[in-house]
C-alpha positions in Angstrom: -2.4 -66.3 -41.1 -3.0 -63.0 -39.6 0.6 -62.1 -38.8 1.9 -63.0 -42.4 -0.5 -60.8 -43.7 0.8 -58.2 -41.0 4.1 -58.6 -42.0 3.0 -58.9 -45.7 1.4 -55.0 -45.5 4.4 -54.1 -43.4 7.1 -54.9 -45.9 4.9 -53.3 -48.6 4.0 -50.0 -47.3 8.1 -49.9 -45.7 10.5 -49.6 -48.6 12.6 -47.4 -46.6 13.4 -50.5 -44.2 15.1 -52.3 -46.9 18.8 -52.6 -47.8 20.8 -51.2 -50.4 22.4 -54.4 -52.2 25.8 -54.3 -51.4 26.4 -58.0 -52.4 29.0 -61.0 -52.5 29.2 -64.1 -54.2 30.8 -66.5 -52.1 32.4 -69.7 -53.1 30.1 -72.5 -51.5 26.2 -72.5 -51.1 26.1 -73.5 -47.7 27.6 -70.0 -47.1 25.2 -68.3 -49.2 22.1 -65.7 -47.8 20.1 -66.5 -51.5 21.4 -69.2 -54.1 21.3 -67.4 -57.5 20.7 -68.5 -61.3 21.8 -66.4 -64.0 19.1 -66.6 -66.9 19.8 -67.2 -70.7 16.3 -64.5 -71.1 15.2 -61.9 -69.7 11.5 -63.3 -69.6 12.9 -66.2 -67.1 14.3 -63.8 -64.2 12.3 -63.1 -61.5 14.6 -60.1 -61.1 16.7 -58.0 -63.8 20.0 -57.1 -62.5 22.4 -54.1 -63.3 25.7 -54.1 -62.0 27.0 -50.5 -61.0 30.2 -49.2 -60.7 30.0 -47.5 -57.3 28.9 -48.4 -54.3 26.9 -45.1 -53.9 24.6 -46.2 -57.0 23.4 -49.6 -55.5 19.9 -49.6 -55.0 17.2 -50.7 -52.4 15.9 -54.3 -53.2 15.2 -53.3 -56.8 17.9 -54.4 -58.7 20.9 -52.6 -58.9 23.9 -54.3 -57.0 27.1 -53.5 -56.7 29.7 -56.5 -55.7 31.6 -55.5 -52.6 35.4 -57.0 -51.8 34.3 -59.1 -48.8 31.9 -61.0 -47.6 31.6 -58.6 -44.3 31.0 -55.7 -46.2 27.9 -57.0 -48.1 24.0 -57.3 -47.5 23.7 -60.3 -48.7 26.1 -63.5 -49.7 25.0 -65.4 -53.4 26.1 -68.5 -54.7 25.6 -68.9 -58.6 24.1 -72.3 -59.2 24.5 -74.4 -62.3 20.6 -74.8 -62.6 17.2 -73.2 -62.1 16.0 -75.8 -59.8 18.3 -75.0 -57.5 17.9 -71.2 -57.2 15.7 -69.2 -55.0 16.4 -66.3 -57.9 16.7 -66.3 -60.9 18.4 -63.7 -62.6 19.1 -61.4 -65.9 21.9 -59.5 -65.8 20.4 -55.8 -68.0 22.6 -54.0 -69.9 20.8 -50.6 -68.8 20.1 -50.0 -65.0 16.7 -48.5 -66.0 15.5 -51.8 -67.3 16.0 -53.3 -63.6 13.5 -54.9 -61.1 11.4 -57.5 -59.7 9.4 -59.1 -62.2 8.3 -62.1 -59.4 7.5 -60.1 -55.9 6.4 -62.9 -54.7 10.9 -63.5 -53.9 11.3 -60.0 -52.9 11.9 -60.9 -49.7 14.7 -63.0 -50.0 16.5 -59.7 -50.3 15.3 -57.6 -47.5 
């Protein structure tokens, strides 16, 4: 219990130590990093999502992501399930990156 707290402080206080999301959606879930679920509303998503243009604009675990070519180039691998129960995300794509984020912390991690 200790060390999950550790680790829990750690990751809080850290930002700097996480990744810029650089991601790429791959074709079959068993190659997926995090299994993603694109919400109708924004008020389902645990995390709003802006898709930038460049690769220089992606941001650090807070929801702007930019979709690299191939899988080697990216931080993380997704899969787009058909259904929430399936996900470890769920997602809004925004239509303005200044509305992104997490609005469940609690999955941050899944992104580090």
């Amino acid at each position: 219990m200790k060390k999950i707290i550790l680790v829990l402080i750690l990751v809080i206080s850290c930002p700097a130590v996480t990744k810029a999301q650089k991601v790429f959606s791959v074709e079959y879930a068993s190659q997926a990093d995090v299994k993603v679920f694109v919400a109708d509303y924004e008020s389902r998503a645990d995390l709003l999502v802006y898709k930038v243009d460049y690769e220089s604009r992606a941001g650090k675990n807070d929801g702007n992501w930019f979709f690299v070519d191939y899988a080697s180039q990216a931080d993380k691998k997704i899969f787009f399930v058909d259904y929430a129960s399936q996900a470890d995300v769920i997602i809004y794509f925004a239509d303005y990156s200044s509305r992104v984020g997490w609005k469940n912390k609690e999955k941050m991690h899944l992104f580090y």
